[in-house]
N, C-alpha and C positions, 0 to 999 in steps of 0.2 A: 732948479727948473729955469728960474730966471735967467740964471749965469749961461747955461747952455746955449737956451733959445737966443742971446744974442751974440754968445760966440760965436755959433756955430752956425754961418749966414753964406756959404760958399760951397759950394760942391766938394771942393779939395779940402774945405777943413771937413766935411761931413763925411770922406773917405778919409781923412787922417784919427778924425774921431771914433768910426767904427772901428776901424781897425786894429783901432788898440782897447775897443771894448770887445770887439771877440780875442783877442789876445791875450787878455787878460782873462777872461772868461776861461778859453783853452788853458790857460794856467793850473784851474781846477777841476777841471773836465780831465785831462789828459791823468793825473793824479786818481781820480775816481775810474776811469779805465784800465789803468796796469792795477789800481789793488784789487778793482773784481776779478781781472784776468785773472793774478796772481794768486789768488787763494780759491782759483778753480771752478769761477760763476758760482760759488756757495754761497748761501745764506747765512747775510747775520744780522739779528735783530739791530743793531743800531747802525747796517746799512755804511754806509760812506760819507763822510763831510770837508765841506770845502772848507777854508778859510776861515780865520776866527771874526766872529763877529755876527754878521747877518747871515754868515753860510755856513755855522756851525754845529745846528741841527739837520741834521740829514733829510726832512721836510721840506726843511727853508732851501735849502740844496736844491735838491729837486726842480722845487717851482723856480728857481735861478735857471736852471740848465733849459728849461721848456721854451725860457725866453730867448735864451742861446742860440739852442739848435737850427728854430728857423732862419734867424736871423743869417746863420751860418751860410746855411745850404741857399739863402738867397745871393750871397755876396758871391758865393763861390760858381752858382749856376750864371752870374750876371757878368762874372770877370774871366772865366775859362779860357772861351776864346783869345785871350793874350798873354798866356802863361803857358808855360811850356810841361812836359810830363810831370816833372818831379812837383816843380810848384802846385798843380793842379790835384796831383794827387796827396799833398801835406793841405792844401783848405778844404780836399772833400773830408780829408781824416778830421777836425773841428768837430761839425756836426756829428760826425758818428761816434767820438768820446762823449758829445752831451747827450745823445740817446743812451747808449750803453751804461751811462752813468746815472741814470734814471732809473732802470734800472735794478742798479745795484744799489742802489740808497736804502729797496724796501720800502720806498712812502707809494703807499695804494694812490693818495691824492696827485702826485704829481705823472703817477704810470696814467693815471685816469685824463689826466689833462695832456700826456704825448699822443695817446688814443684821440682825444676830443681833435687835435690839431689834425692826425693825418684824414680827418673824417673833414674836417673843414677845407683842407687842401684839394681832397677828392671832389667835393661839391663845388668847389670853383674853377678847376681845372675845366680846359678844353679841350684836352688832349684824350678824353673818353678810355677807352681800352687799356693804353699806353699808360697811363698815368696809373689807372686801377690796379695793372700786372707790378708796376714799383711800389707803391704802397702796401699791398699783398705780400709780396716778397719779404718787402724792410720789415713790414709788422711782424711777419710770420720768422724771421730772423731773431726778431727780438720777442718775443715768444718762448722760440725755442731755449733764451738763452734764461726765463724766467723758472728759478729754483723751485722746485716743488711747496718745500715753505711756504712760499711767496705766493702760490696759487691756492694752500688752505687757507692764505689769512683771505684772499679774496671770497673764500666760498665761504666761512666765517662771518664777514663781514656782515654787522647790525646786532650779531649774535656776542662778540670778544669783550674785556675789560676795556680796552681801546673804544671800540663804536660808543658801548655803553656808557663811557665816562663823556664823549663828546653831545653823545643825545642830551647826557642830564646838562648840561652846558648851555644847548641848545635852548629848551627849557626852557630855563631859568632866564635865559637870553629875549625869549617871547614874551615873558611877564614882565623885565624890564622893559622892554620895549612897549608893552600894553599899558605900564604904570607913568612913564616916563616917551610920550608918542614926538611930541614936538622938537625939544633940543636935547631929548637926552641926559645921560646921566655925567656927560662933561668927557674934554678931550683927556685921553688917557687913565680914565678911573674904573676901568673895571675891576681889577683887583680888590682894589680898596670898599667900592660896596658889592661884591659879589662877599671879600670875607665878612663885611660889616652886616649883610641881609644872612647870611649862612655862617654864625659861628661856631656850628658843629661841621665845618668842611663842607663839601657839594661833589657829587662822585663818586665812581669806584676807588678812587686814591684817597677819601677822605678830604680833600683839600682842595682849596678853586686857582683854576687854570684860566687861563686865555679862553676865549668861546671855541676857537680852532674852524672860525668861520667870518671871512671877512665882514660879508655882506650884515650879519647878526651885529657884529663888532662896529660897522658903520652908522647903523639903524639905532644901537642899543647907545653909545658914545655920544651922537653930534644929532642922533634926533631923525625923521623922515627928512626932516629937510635936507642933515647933511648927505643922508642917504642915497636919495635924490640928485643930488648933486655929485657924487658918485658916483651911482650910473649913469647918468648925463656924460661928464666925460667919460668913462668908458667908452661909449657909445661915438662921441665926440671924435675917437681915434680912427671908428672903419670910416667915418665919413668923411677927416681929412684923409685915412689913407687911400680914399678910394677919388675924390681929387687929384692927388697928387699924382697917382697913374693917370688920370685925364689928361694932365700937363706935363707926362713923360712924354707918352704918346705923340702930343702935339711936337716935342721936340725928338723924338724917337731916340730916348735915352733910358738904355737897358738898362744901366746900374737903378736908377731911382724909382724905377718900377717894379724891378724885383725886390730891392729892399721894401719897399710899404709894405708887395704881399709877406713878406718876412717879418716887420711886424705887428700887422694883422694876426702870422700865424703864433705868433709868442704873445700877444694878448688874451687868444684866443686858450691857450693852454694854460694860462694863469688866473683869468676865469672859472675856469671850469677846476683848477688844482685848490683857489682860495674859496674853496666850498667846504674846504675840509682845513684850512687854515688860515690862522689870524695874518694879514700880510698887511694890513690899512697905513699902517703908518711904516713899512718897510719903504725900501726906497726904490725897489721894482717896478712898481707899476711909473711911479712919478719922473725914473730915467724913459721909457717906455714912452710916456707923455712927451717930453720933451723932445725926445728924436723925433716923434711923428710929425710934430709942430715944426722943429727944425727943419727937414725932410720938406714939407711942405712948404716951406720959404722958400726956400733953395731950391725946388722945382716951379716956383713961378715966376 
């Protein structure tokens, strides 16, 4: 975060930066497109996965590409006008590999947080009518391209081994929290006393997992305080990025205006996707941080 915020102190390094964070992003986005294409928009329980590491779970996927996508569809609506067909139409194709690949993952939590973003895109637009008919269409696209499967696990949902193993998580998650209010049961130890308070396992798997919910995982780890301080930056991100539009404005410079709302809209999806997964100590939200920060220099 640190390293960032002061490299990245110039308009041309903050387009040299994006650029090769959607680039890199589209590296596994495009990958998760040709295989849902390829195997016929069919359903398969372990979905699509990027990269080894933090994108290896088809979950963690997901809330990766949410953050993507808008960021995508900002750069490319901000840069159009100076790019010629072809260019124009390989950065609209970006964001529609991180939609489609959402997807195809099969994570209900990260379809739920592409949902929550075009609803926040809707409610801030001024474009009234126009904006509603595109969002309708995109959704109703990706909809259609949602596998039957994929639509019982949603009407399932609360009812499956999946909801069920993450409610008892949850749980368990409230009484540490209720036993342990102030700092918590320390950074990185849930495992360690979820097996140590439960060693008959906890679940329908028998066995203790990650809570598979940030917010639990903040509260239950570092305490209300660190909790607290969580949401605080979170929070911290719509209000520089809504700044930093004040001070495009002033200068009347598209790029840096459409990226905030860009990641406004990939905070806003990650949000709403880490309600249903542990993401606290990924490195998502914390690059996320750092560009808006960034962003914000470099627009005043």
């Amino acid at each position: 975060y640190f390293l960032s915020i002061a490299i990245i102190n110039s308009e041309k390094r903050f387009f040299v930066f994006v650029l090769l964070f959607l680039l890199v992003n589209f590296k596994m986005s495009q990958h998760g497109f040709f295989s849902f294409v390829g195997r016929g928009f069919a359903y398969t329980g372990w979905g699509v996965t990027g990269s080894p590491g933090w994108f290896r779970d088809s979950g963690d996927f997901g809330i990766a590409m949410t953050i993507f996508f808008p960021l995508a569809f900002a750069f490319a609506f901000a840069l159009k006008d100076y790019w010629g067909r072809y260019k124009r139409w390989l950065f609209y194709f970006l964001p529609i590999t991180g939609m489609v690949t959402i997807v195809a993952t099969s994570s209900r939590g990260a379809q739920l947080g592409m949902l929550a973003i075009g609803i926040w895109f809707l409610l801030k637009s001024s474009k009234g009518l126009k904006a509603m008919m595109g969002i309708l269409i995109v959704g109703g696209a990706l909809y259609a391209l949602l596998p039957d499967r994929m639509l019982q696990e949603f009407e399932t949902a609360g009812d499956d081994k999946t909801s069920q193993d993450r409610l008892d998580h949850w749980e368990f998650g409230m009484e540490v929290i209720r036993d342990k209010p102030l700092l918590g049961i320390g950074y990185h130890n849930w495992l360690d006393y979820c097996n140590f308070m439960n060693p008959y396992g906890l679940g329908t798997r028998g066995n203790c997992r990650l809570p598979h919910n940030t917010y639990i995982e903040a509260a239950a780890e570092l305490g209300i305080f660190g909790f607290l301080i969580y949401v605080w930056l979170a929070l911290s991100v719509f209000f520089a990025n809504a700044r930093t539009r004040k001070n495009a404005e002033q200068c009347d410079n598209k790029l840096i205006k459409y990226l905030a709302h860009g990641l406004d809209g990939g905070l806003v999806g990650f949000l709403v996707s880490t309600i249903f997964f542990s993401e606290l100590f990924y490195p998502n939200f914390w690059v996320q941080l750092a560009l808006t920060v960034a962003l914000h220099e470099v627009s005043k």
